[in-house]
Structure formats: C-alpha cells, structure tokens
C-alpha positions in Angstrom: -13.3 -3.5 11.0 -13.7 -1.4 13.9 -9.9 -2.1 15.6 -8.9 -1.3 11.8 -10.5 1.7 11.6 -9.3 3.2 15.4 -5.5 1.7 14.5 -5.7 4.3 11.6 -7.0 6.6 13.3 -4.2 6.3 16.0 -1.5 6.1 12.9 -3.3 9.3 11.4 -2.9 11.8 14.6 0.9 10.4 14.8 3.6 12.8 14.5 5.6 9.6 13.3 6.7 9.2 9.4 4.1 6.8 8.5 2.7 4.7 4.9 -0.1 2.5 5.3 0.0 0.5 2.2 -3.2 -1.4 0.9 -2.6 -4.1 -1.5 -5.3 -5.6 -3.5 -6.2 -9.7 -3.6 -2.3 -10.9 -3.0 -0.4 -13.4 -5.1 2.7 -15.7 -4.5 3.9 -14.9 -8.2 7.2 -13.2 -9.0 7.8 -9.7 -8.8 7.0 -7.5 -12.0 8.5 -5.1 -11.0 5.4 -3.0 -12.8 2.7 -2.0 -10.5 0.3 0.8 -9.9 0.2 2.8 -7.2 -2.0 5.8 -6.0 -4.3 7.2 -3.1 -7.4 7.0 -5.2 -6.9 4.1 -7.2 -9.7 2.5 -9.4 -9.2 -1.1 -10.1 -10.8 -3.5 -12.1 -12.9 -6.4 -11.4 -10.5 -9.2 -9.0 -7.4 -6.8 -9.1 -4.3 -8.5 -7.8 -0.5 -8.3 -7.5 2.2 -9.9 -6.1 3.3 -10.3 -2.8 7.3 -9.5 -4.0 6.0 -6.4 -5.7 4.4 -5.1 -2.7 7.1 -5.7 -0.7 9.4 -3.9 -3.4 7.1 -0.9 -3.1 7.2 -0.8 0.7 11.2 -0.8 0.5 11.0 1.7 -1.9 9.0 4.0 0.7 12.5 3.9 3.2 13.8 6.4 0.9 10.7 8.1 -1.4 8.8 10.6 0.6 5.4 10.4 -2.3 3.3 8.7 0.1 4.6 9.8 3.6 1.2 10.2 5.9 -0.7 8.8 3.1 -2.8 5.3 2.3 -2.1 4.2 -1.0 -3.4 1.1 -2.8 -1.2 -1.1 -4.6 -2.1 -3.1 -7.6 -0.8 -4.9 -10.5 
C-alpha cells in the first residue's frame, strides 16, 4: 500500500497528461460496452466489470479529456 500510495503521489505532482483508472473486482466476460464511471463512485456490495470494458474505457481516454489528472473508478 505504501509503494501505491508514493507512485500516486509521484503521478499526482507530474506535469505529464495522466488517468489512473481503478476498476472494481475484474472479470473475463465480454465487453458491455455499458459501464459506470466517476471520481466518487458508490458501488454496491461485490461490484464488478469486465476486463474488455475497462480496457474500452482506457482507450477511450487517448482522445476524451473528462478524466485527465483524475482517479476514476470503473464499474459495471
């Protein structure tokens, strides 16, 4: 927890473009393509999502600015 918390803090004084993305419990299912995203979220009790949708949201943050220098969670 420690290295986690002083990699962050390394990414967090960058002056680089930067998304850390923090999926809940991952899953080898298929991409839904639905997915919620947001740097608060609440989640239920054993959230989850897809490995193919959380790739398909980091892709999507090579050309969306909504979380640039921000840590949102990702779940299904």
């Amino acid at each position: 927890m420690r290295d986690k918390e002083m990699q962050e803090r390394r990414i967090f004084a960058s002056s680089l473009d930067w998304v850390i993305v923090r999926p809940t419990m991952l899953t080898n299912g298929p991409a839904t393509g639905t997915y919620r995203v947001a740097t608060d979220l609440r989640v239920g009790l054993f959230p989850r999502i897809a490995r193919a949708d959380v790739a398909d949201f980091m892709l999507n943050q090579m050309t969306d600015n909504a979380y640039l220098r921000a840590a949102p969670g990702v779940c299904w």
